[in-house]
C-alpha positions as CSV (number, residue, x, y, z in Angstrom):
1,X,8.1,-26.9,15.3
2,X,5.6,-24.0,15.0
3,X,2.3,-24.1,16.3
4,X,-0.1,-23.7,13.6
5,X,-3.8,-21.7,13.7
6,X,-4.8,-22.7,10.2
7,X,-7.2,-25.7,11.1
8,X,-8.9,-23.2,13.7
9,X,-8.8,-20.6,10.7
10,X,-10.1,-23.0,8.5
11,X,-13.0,-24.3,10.7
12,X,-13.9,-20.9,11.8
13,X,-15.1,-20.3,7.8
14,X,-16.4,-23.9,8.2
15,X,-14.4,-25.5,5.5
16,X,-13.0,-28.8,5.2
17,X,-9.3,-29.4,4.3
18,X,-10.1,-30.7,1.3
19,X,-12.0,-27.2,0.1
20,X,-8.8,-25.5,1.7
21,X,-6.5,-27.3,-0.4
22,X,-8.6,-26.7,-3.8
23,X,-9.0,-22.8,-2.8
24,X,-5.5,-22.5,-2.4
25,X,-3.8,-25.3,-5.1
26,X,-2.1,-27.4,-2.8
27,X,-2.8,-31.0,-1.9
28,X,-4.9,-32.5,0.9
29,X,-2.0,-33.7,2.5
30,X,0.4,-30.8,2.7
31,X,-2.7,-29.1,4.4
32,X,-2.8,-32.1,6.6
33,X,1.2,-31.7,7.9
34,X,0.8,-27.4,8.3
35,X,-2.0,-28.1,10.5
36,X,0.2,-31.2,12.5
37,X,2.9,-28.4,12.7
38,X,5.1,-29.1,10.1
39,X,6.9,-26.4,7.8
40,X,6.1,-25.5,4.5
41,X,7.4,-23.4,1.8
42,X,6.8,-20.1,1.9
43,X,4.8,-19.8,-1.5
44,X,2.8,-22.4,0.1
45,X,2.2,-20.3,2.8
46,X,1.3,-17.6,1.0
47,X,-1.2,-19.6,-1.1
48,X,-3.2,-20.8,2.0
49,X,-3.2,-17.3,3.6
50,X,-3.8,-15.8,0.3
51,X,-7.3,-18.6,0.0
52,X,-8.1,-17.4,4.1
53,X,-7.9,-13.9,3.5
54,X,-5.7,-13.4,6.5
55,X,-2.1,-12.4,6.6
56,X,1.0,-15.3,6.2
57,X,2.0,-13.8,10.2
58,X,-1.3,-15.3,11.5
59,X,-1.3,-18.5,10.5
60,X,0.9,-19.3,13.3
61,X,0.0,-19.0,17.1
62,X,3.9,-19.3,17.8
63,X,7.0,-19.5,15.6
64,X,10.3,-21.5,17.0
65,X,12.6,-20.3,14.6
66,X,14.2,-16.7,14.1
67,X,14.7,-17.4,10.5
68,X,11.0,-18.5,9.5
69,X,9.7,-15.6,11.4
70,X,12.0,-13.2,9.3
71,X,11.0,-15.3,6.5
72,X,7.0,-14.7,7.0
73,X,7.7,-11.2,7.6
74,X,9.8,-10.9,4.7
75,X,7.4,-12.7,2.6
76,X,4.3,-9.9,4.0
77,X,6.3,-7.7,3.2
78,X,7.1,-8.9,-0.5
79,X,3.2,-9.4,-1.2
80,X,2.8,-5.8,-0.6
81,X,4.8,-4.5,-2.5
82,X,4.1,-6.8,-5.6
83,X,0.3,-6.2,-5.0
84,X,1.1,-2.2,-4.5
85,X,3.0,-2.8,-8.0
86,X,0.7,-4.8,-9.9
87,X,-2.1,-2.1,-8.7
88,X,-0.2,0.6,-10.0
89,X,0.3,-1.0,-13.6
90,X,-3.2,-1.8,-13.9
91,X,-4.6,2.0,-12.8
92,X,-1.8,3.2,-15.1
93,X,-3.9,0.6,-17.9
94,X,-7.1,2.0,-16.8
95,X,-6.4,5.7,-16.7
96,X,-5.3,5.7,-20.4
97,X,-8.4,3.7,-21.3
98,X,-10.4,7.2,-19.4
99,X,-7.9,9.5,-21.0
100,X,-8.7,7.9,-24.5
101,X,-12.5,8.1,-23.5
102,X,-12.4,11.4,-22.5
103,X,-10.7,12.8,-25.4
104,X,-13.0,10.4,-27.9
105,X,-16.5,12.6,-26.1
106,X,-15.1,16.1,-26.9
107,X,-14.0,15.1,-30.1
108,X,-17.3,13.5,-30.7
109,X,-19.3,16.6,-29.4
110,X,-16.5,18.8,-31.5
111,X,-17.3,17.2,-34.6
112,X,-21.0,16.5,-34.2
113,X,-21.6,20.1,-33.8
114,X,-19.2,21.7,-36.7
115,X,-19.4,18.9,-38.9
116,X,-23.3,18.6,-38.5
117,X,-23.0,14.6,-38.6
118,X,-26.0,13.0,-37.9
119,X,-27.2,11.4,-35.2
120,X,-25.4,8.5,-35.6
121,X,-22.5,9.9,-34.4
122,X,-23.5,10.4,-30.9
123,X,-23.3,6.6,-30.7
124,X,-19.5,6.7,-30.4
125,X,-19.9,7.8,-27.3
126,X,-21.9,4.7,-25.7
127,X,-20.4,2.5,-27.8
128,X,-16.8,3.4,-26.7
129,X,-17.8,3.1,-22.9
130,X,-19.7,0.1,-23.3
131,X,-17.7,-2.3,-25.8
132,X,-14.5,-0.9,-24.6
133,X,-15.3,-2.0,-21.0
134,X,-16.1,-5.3,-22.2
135,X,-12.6,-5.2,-24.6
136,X,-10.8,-4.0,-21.4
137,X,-11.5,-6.2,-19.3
138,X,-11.1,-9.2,-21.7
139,X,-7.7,-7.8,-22.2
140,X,-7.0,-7.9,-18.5
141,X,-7.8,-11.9,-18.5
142,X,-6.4,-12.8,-21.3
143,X,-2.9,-11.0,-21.8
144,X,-2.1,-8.6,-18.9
145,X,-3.2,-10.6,-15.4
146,X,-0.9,-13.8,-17.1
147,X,1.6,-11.9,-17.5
148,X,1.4,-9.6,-14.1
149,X,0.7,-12.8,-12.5
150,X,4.5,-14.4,-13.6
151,X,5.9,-10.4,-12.7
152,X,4.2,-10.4,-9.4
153,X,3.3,-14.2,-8.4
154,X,2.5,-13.1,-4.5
155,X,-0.1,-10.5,-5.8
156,X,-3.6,-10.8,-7.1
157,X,-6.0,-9.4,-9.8
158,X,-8.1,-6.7,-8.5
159,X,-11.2,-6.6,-10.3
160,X,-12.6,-3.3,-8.6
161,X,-9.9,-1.3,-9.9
162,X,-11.3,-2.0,-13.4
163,X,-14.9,-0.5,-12.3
């Protein structure tokens, strides 16, 4: 049996078991048999560490087994790596939304000034930055964080790479 530290995690933010188990989508009860010392899977692990910002390694005081401390290694190790990937796909997402930008201001100021548009078109500009945050990022929650979500389950959404 391993010797658990998420009830003295838990109490430490001041949260009951019940708001444990709704921040991290498990039941009352499973929360109830990690803290008596009982195993768990190892996504469930992940999803209670994941809900006490700490690492899967520290929810434990002592770990019996070998083969469920390779396991929670293994499993760290795993959630880096997807979150490292799922980073990297969504800068790649953002820098093309800047690249587009950038490209859409000088051709803006390129055509404004040989084509003598009026001022109208100088509202590209702010209308591209603006709207196309509020597009990007409603692309994000609705088609690209579902589907990097099933690629890379043990990772999260980063909201402040977006910013």
């Amino acid at each position: 049996m391993n010797e658990s530290r998420i009830a003295e995690i838990r109490r430490s933010k001041g949260w009951t078991q019940e708001r444990l188990a709704a921040e991290s989508s498990v039941t009352v009860r499973t929360i109830q048999r990690l803290e008596a010392g009982q195993d768990a899977s190892m996504d469930t692990l992940s999803r209670i560490a994941a809900a006490l910002q700490v690492p899967v390694g520290e929810l434990f005081a002592s770990v019996q087994t070998p083969q469920f401390q390779a396991s929670v290694d293994g499993l760290e190790q795993r959630m880096a790596q997807q979150q490292e990937q799922r980073d990297s796909y969504t800068k790649g997402v953002v820098l093309i939304y800047r690249g587009v930008g950038i490209v859409l201001v000088f051709a803006t100021v390129i055509l404004a000034f040989s084509m003598n548009w009026g001022w109208f078109s100088w509202l590209v500009i702010p209308v591209y930055w603006g709207a196309g945050r509020l597009v990007l990022e409603a692309v994000f929650r609705l088609a690209l964080d579902p589907k990097l979500d099933e690629r890379y389950p043990l990772s999260k959404a980063d909201r402040g790479i977006l910013g």
